[in-house]
N, C-alpha and C positions, 0 to 999 in steps of 0.2 A: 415604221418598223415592220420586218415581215413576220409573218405567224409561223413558229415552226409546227408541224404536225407530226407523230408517227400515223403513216399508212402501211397497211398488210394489204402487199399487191399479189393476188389471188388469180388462180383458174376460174372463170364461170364454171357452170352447174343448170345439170335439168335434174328433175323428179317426176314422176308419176306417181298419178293415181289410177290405178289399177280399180274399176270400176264392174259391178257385176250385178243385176237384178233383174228381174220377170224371171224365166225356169229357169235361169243360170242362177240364180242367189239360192241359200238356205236357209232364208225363211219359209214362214209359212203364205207369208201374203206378197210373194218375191219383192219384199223392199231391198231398196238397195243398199249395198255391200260394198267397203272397199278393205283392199288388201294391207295390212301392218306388218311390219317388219319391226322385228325387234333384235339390236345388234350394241355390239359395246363399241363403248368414245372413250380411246383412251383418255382426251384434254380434259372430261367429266370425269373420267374414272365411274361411270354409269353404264348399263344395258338402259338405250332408248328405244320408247316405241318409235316408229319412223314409218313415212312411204319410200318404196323403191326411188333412189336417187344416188348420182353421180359428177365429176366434175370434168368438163370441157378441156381434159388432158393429152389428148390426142389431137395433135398438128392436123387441121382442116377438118375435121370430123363436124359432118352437118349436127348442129342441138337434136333435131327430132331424131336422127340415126341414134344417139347416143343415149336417147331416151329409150330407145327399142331396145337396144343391147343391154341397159341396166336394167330394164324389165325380163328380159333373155336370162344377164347373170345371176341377177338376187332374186329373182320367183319363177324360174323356168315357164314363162308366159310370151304369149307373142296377142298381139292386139291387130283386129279388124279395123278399127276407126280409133283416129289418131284427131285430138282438138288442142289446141292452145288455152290453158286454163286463166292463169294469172303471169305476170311476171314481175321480179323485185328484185331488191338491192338488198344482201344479207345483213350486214351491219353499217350502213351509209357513212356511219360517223367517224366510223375507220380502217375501214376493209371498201375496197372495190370491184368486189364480188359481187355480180350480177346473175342472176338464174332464172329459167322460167319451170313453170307448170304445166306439163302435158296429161289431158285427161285420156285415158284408156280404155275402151269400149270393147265391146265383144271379143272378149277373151279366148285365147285358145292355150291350153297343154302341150308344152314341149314333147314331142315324144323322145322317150329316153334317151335312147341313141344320138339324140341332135343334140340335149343337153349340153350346159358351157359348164366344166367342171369349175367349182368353186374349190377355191385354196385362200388363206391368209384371212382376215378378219370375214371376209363374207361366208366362210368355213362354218362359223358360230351360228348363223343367221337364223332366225325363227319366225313361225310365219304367223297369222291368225286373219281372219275376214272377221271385219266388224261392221253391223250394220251401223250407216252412215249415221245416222240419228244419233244411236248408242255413243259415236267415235264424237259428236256435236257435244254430250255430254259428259265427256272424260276430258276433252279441252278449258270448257270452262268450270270441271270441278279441279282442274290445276293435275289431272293425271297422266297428261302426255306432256314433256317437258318441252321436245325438239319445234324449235319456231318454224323450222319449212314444214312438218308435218302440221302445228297447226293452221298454216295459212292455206295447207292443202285439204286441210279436211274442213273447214271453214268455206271457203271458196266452192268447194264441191256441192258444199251443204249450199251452196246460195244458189249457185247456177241448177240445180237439182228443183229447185221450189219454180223454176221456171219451164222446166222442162227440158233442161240443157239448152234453151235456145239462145241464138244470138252469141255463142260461141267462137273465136275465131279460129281459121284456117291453123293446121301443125304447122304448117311453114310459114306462114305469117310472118313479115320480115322483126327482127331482132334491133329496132332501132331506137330504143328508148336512150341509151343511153350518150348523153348532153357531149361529150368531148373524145369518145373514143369512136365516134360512127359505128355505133354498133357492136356485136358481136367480136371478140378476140377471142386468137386463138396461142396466143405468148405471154409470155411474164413481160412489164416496161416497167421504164425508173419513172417514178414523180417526183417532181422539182417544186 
């Protein structure tokens, strides 16, 4: 007999980490800093804290472009060095949502004038730098709720104790996933 299943067939999704330390951080011993976004979910009916992120909605739109532009709309930033952080399946068991993690490096200020005007839930958006340490410890005291932010502030926290090395390329191809060859950019039916 066959198994029925419900599946939620999904857009992909990138996130960043917005990353910033030596004279760019505000501490005192420039440790590192990533950027929080705090925004409401209506499905929680919650404000979570979260990293800049978006979903793969846009017909042919490269992941890393799209990572750029959701660092552009939700924190008026543009990034020097672009890494491939992690990459995951949001909920395997029954969504087909796949996403990756782009690390963020040397930060730059939108100047005004180029600014992407925010309308519609990004309207809300609130921003705060947390050192990365600090952000280590509000994960596992159960104080960020959102699961891409903590696999991104996790992840960062690991690759950080290395020196960031051993990183792979932003464009690094998008092939992990087992029956779609990769990367999609449309809604399909499953059978």
């Amino acid at each position: 007999d066959p198994v029925a299943r419900q599946v939620v067939v999904h857009h992909d999704a990138v996130a960043v980490v917005a990353l910033r330390e030596g004279e760019d951080s505000s501490q005192p011993d420039g440790a590192a800093e990533i950027l929080m976004v705090r925004q409401y979910r209506h499905p929680v009916r919650m404000n979570l804290w979260e990293v800049p992120a978006g979903l793969l909605d846009i017909e042919g739109e490269d992941p890393l472009a799209a990572a750029q532009r959701e660092l552009a709309e939700e924190a008026d930033l543009e990034a020097k060095t672009w890494h491939t952080l992690i990459d995951y399946y949001t909920t395997p068991g029954g969504a087909d949502e796949a996403g990756r993690i782009y690390l963020a490096r040397g930060l730059r200020r939108i100047p005004e004038g180029q600014r992407i005007p925010r309308g519609e839930e990004e309207a809300e958006i609130t921003y705060r730098w947390v050192p990365l340490d600090a952000a280590v410890q509000l994960v596992l005291a159960g104080h960020i709720h959102n699961g891409l932010a903590n696999q991104a502030i996790m992840a960062a926290y690991v690759a950080s104790q290395v020196g960031f090395a051993n990183l792979r390329s932003a464009t690094d191809s998008w092939d992990f996933h087992p029956y779609l060859g990769g990367r999609r950019t449309r809604y399909r039916n499953v059978h």
